[in-house]
DRENMIRO-108588 format. One line per field, with one value per atom (N, C-alpha, C, O): x, y, z; atom name; residue in one letter; residue number from 1. Coordinates in nm, 2 decimals, padded with zeros to 4 digits. Atoms other than C-alpha are relative to their C-alpha. Example, Ala and Ser with C-alpha at 12.3 -4.5 7.8 and 13.67 -1.06 7.14 Angstrom:
BEGIN
east = (00.09|01.23|00.09|00.19|-00.09|01.37|-00.08|-00.03) $
north = (-00.12|-00.45|00.12|00.12|-00.11|-00.11|00.11|00.22) $
up = (00.00|00.78|00.00|00.07|00.00|00.71|00.08|00.09) $
site = (N|CA|C|O|N|CA|C|O) $
code = (A|A|A|A|S|S|S|S) $
pos = (1|1|1|1|2|2|2|2) $
//
This chain:
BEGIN
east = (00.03|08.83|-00.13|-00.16|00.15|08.47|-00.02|-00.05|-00.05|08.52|-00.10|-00.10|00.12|08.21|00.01|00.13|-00.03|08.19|00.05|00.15|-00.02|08.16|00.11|00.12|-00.13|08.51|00.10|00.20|-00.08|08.67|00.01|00.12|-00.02|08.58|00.00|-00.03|-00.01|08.62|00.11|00.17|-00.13|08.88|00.10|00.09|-00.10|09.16|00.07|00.05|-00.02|09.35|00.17|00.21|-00.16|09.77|00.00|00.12|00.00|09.74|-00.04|00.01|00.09|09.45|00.02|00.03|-00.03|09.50|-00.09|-00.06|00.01|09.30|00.12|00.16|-00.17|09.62|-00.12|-00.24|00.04|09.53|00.08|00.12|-00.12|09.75|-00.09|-00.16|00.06|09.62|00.06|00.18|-00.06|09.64|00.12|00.21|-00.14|09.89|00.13|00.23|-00.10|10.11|00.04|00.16|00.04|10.01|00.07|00.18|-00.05|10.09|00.17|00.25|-00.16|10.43|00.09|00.21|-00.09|10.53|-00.02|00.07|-00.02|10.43|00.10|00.19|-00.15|10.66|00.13|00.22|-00.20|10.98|00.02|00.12|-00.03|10.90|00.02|00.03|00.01|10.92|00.13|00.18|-00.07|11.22|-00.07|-00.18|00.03|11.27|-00.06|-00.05|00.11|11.01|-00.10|-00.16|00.04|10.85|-00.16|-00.24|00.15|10.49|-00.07|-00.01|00.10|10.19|-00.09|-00.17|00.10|09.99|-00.11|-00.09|00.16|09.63|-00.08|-00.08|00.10|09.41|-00.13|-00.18|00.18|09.01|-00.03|-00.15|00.10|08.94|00.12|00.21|-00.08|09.09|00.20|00.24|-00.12|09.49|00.05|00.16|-00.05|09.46|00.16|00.26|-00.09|09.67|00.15|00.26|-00.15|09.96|00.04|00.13|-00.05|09.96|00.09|00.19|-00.03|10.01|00.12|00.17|-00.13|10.27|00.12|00.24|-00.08|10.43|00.09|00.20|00.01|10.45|00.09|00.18|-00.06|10.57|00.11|00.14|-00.12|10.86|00.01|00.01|-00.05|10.95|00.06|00.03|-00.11|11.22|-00.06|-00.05|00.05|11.05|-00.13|-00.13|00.08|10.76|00.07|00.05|-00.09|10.99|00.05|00.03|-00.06|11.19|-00.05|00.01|00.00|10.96|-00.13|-00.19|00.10|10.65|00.06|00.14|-00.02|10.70|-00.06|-00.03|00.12|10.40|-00.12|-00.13|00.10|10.09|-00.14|-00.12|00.08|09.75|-00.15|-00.22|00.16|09.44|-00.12|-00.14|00.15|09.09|-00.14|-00.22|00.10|08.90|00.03|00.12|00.06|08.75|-00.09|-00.18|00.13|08.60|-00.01|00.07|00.07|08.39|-00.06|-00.18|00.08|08.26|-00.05|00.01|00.09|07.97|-00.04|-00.11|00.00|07.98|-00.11|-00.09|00.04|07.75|00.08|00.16|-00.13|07.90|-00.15|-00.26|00.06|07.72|00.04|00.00) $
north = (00.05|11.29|-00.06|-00.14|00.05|11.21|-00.14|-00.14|00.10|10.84|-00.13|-00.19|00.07|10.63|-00.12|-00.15|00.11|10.33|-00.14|-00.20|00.08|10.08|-00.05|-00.16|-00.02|10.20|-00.04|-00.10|-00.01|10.21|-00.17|-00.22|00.11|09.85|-00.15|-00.27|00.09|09.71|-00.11|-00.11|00.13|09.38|00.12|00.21|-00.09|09.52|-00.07|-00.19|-00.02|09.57|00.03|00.12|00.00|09.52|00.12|00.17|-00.13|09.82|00.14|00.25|-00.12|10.03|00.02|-00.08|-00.01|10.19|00.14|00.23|-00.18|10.54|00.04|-00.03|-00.04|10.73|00.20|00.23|-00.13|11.09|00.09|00.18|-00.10|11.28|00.02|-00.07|-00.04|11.49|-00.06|-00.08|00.09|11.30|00.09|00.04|-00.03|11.52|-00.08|-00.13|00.04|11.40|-00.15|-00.18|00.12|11.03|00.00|-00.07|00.01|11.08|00.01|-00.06|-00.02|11.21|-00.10|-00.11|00.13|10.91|-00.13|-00.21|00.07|10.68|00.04|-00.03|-00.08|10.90|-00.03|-00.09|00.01|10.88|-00.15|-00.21|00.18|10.50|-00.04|-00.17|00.03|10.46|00.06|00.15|00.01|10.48|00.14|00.17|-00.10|10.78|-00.01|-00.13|-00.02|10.85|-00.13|-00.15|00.13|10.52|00.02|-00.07|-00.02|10.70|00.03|00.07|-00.05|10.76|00.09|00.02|-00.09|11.06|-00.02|00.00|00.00|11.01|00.11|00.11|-00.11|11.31|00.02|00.10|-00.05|11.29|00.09|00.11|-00.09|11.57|00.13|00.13|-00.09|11.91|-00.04|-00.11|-00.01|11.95|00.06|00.12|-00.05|12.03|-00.05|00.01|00.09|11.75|-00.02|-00.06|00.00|11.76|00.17|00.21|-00.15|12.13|00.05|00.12|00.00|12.09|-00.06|-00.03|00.07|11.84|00.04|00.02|-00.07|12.02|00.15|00.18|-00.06|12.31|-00.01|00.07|00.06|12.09|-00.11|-00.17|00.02|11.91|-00.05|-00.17|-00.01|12.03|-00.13|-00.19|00.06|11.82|-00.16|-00.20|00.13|11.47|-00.04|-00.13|00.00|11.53|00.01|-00.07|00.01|11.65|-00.12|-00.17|00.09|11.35|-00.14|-00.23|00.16|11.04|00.03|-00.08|00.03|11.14|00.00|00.10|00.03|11.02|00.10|00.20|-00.07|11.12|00.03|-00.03|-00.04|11.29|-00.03|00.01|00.00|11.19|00.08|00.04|-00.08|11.43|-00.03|00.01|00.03|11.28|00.17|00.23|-00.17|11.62|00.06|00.06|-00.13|11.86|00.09|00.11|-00.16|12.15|00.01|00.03|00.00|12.15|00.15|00.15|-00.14|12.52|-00.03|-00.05|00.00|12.50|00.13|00.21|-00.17|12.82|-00.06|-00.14|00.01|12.81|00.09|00.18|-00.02|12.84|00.08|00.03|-00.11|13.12|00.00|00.08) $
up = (00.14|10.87|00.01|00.10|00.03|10.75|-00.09|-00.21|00.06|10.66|00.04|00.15|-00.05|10.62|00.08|00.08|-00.08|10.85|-00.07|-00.04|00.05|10.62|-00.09|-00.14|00.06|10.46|00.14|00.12|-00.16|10.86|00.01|00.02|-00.06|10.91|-00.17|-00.17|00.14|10.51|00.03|00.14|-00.04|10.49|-00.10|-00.18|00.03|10.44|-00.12|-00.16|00.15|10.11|00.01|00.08|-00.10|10.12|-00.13|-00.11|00.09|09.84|00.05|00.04|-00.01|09.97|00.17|00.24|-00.16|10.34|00.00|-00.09|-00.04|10.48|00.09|00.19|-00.07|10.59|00.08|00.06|-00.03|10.75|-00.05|00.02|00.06|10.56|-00.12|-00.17|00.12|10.25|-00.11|-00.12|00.11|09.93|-00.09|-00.15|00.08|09.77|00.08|00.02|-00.09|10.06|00.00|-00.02|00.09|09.98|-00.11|-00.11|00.14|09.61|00.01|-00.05|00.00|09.71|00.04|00.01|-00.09|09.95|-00.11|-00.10|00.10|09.63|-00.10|-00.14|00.10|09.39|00.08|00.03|-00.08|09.63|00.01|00.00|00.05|09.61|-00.16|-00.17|00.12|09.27|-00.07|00.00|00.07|09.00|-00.08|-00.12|00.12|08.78|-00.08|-00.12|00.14|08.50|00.03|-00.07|00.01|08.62|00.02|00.00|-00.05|08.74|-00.14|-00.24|00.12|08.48|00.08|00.15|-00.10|08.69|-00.10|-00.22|00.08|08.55|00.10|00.22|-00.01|08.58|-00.01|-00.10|00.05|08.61|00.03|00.01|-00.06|08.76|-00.01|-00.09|-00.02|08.88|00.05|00.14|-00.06|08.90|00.15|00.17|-00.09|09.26|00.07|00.10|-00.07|09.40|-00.08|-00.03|00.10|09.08|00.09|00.15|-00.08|09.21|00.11|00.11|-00.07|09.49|00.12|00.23|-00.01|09.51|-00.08|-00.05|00.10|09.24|00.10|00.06|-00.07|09.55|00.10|00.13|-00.10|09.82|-00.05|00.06|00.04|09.64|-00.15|-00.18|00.14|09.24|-00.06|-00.15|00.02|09.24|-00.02|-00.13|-00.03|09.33|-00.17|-00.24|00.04|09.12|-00.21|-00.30|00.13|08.79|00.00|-00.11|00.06|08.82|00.00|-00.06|00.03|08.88|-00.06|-00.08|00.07|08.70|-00.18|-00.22|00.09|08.34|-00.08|-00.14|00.12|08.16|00.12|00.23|-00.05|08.27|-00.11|-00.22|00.07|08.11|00.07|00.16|-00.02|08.15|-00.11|-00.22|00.04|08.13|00.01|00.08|-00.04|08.01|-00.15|-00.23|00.15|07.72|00.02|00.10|00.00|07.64|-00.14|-00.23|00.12|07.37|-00.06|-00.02|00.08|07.19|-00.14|-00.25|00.16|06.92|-00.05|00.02|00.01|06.71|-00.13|-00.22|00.14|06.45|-00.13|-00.12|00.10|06.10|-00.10|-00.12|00.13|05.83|-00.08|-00.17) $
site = (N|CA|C|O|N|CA|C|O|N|CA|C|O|N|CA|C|O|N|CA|C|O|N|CA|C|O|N|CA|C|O|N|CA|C|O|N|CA|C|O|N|CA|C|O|N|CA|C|O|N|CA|C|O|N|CA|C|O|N|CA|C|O|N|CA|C|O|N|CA|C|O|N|CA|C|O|N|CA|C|O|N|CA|C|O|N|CA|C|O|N|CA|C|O|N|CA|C|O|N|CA|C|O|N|CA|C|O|N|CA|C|O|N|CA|C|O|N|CA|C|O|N|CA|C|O|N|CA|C|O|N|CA|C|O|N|CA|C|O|N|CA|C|O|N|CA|C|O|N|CA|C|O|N|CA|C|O|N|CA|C|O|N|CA|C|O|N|CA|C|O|N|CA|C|O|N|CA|C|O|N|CA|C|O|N|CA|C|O|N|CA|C|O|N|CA|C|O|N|CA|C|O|N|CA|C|O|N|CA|C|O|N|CA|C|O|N|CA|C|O|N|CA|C|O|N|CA|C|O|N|CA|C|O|N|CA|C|O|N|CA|C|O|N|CA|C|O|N|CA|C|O|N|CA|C|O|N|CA|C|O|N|CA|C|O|N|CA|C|O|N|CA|C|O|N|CA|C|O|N|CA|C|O|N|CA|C|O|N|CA|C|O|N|CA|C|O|N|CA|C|O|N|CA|C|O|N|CA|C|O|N|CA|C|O|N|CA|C|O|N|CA|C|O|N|CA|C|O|N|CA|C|O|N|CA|C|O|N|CA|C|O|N|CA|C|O|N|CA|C|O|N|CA|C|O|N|CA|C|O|N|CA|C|O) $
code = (X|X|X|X|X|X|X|X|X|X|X|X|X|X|X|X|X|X|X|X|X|X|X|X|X|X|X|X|X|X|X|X|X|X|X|X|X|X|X|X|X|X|X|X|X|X|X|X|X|X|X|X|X|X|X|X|X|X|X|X|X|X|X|X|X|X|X|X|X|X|X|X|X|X|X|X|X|X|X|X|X|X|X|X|X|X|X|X|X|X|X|X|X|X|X|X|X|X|X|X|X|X|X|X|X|X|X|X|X|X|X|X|X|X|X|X|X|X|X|X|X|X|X|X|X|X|X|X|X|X|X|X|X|X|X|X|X|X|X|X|X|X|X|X|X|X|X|X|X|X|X|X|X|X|X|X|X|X|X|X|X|X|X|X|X|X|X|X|X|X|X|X|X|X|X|X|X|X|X|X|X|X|X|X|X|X|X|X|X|X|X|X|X|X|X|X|X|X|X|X|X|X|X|X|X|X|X|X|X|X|X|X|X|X|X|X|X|X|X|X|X|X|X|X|X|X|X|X|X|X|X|X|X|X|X|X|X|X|X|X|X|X|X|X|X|X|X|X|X|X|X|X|X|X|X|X|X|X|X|X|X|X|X|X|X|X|X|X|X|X|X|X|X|X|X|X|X|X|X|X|X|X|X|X|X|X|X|X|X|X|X|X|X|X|X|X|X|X|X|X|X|X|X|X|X|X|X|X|X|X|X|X|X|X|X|X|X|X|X|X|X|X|X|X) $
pos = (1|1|1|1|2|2|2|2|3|3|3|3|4|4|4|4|5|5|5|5|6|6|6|6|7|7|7|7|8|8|8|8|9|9|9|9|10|10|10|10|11|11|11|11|12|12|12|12|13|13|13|13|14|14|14|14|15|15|15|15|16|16|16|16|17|17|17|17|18|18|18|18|19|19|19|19|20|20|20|20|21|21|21|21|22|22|22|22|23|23|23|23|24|24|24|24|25|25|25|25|26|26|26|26|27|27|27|27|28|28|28|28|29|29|29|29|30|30|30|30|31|31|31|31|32|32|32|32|33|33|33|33|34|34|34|34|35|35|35|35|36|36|36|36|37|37|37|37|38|38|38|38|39|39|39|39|40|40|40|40|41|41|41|41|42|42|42|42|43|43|43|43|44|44|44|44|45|45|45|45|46|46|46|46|47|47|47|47|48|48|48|48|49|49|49|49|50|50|50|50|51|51|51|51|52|52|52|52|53|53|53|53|54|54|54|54|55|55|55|55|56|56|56|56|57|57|57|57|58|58|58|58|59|59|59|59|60|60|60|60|61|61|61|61|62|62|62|62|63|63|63|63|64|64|64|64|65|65|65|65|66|66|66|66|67|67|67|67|68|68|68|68|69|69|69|69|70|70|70|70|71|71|71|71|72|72|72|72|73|73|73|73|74|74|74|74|75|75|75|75|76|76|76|76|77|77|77|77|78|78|78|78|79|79|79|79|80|80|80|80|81|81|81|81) $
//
């Protein structure tokens, strides 16, 4: 893993940890902690990682994410005649 230095030797954070495992795998070990519907998945970017947890266990992923919010648009300007 490519993990700047100054993140390797940061004070440590009882929240934030670098794990070696791919973040979908991450996201999933926080869902199986968590109470049904109890997650809000926030979305900036691409749905790789919903994907992909979605892939690697349906079941987990249908029952503790609540709601999903996607930060994102697509704008088309047509001119009007």
């Amino acid at each position: 893993m490519n993990v700047p230095e100054n993140i390797l030797h940061a004070p440590e954070h009882h929240k934030l940890q670098p794990v070696s495992k791919p973040g979908y795998e991450a996201a999933l070990d926080v869902l199986r902690s968590r109470a049904p519907r109890e997650v809000t998945y926030i979305v900036l970017g691409p749905m790789t990682n919903l994907a992909l947890m979605t892939r690697a266990d349906p079941a987990c992923v249908r029952e503790r994410i609540g709601r999903v919010v996607v930060m994102g648009v697509r704008l088309e300007l047509h001119e009007i005649s």
